[in-house]
MARBA-446384 format. One record per residue (C-alpha): x, y, z; residue number from 1; residue in one letter. Coordinates in Angstrom, 3 decimals. Example, Ala and Ser with C-alpha at 12.3 -4.5 7.8 and 13.67 -1.06 7.14 Angstrom:
BEGIN
pt X->12.300 Y->-4.500 Z->7.800 resi->1 resn->a
pt X->13.670 Y->-1.060 Z->7.140 resi->2 resn->s
END
This chain:
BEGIN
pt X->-1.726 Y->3.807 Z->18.736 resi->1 resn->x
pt X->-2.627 Y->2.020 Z->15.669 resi->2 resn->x
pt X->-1.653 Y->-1.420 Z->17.048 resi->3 resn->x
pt X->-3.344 Y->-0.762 Z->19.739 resi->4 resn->x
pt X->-6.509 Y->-0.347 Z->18.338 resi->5 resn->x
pt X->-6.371 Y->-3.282 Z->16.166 resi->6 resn->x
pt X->-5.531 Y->-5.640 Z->19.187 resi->7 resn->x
pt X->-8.651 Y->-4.123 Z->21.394 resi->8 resn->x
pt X->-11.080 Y->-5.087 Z->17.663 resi->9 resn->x
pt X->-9.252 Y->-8.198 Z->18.270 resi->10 resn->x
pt X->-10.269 Y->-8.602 Z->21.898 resi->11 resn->x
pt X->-14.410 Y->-7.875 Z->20.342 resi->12 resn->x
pt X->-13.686 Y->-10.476 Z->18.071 resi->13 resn->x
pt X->-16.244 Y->-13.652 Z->17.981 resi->14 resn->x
pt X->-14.769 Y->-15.836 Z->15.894 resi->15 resn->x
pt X->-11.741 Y->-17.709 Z->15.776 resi->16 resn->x
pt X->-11.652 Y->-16.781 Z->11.785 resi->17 resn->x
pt X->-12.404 Y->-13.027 Z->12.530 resi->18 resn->x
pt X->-9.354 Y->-12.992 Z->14.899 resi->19 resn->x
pt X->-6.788 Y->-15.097 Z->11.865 resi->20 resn->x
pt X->-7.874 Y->-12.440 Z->9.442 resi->21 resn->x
pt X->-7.389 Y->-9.197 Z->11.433 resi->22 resn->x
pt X->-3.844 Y->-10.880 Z->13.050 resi->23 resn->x
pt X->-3.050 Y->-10.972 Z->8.733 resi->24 resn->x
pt X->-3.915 Y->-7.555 Z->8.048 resi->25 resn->x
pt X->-2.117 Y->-6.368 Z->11.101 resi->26 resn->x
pt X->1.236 Y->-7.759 Z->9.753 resi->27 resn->x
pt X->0.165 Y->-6.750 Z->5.843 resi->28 resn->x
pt X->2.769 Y->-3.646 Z->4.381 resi->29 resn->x
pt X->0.388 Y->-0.870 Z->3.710 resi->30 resn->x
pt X->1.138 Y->2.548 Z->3.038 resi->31 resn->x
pt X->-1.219 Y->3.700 Z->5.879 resi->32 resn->x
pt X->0.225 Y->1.864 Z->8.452 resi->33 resn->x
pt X->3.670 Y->3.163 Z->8.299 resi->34 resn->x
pt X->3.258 Y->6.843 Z->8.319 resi->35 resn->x
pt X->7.159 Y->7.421 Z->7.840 resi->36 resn->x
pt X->7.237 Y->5.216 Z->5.015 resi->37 resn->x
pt X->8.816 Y->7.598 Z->2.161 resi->38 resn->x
pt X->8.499 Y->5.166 Z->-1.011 resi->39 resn->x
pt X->7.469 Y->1.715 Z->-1.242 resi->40 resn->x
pt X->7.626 Y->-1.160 Z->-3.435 resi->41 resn->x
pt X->5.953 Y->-1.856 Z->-6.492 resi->42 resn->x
pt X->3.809 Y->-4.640 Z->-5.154 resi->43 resn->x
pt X->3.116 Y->-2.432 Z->-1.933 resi->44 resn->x
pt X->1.771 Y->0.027 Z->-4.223 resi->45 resn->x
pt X->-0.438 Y->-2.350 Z->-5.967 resi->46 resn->x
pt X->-1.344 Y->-4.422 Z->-1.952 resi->47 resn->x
pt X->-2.520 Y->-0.450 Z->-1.005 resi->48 resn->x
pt X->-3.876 Y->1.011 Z->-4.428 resi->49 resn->x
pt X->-5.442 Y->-2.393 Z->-5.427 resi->50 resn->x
pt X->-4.452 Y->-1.901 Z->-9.097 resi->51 resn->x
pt X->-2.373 Y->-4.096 Z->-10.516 resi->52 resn->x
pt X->1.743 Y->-4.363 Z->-11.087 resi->53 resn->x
pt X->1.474 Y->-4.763 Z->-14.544 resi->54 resn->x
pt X->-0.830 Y->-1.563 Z->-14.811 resi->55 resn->x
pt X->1.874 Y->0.018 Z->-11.998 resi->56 resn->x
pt X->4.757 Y->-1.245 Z->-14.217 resi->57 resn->x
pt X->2.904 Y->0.263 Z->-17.771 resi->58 resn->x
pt X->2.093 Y->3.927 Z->-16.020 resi->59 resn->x
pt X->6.195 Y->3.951 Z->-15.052 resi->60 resn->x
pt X->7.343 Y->3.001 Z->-18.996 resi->61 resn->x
pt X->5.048 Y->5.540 Z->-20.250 resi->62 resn->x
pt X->6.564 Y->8.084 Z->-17.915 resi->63 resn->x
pt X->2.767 Y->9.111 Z->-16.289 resi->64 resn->x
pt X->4.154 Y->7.101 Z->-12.433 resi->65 resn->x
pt X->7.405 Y->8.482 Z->-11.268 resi->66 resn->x
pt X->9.741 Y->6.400 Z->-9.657 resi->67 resn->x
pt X->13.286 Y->5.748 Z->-8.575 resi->68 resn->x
pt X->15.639 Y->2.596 Z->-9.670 resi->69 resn->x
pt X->17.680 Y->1.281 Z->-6.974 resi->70 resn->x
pt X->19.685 Y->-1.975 Z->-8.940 resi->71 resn->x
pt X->17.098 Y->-3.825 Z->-10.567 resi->72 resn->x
pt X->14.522 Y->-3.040 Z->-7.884 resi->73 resn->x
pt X->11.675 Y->-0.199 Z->-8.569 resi->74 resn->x
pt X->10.572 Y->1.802 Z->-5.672 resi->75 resn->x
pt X->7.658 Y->4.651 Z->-5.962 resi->76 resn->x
pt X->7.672 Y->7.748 Z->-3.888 resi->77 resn->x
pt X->4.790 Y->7.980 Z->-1.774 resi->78 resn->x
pt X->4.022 Y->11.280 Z->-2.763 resi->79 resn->x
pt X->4.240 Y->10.343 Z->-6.329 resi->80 resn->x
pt X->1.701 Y->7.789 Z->-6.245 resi->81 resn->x
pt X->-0.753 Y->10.165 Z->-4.696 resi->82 resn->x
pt X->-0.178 Y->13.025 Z->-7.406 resi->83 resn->x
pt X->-0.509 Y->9.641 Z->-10.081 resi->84 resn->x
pt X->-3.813 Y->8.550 Z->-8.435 resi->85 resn->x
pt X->-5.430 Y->12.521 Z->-8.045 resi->86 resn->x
pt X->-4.696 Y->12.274 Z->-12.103 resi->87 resn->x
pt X->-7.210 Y->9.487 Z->-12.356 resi->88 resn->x
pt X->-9.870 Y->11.767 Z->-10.815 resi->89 resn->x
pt X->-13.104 Y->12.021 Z->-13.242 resi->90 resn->x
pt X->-14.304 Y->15.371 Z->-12.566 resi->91 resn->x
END
């Protein structure tokens, strides 16, 4: 369903550069456009948050982002980085 309304914006497209950009968000990893995606990558949580991997990577040593070690590779539960984020709320 999702796809599907990204190719018909596609189809309303006017420009040839309009089209390249929306064909490289389509592919982009995003948290929203997987809704069974359970955890994701470091760098997929900084692509979808827009903060930074080193600010991802300093929140995880300091024990305020959970996440789970698989090997040398870091993956966040989703669920964890939404509780992290609702904790940066300014009331």
């Amino acid at each position: 369903m999702l796809l599907n309304n990204r190719i018909v914006s596609l189809l309303y497209s006017e420009r040839t550069s309009d089209i390249m950009y929306a064909q490289q968000r389509m592919f982009t990893p995003t948290i929203t456009s997987e809704p069974d995606l359970l955890a994701v990558s470091v760098t997929q949580a900084a692509h979808a948050t827009g903060i930074s991997r080193s600010l991802l990577y300093e929140e995880m040593r300091a024990g305020r982002l959970k996440y789970a070690k698989l090997g040398a590779r870091r993956v966040i539960l989703v669920h964890d980085l939404r509780d992290w984020l609702l904790t940066l709320r300014v009331s």
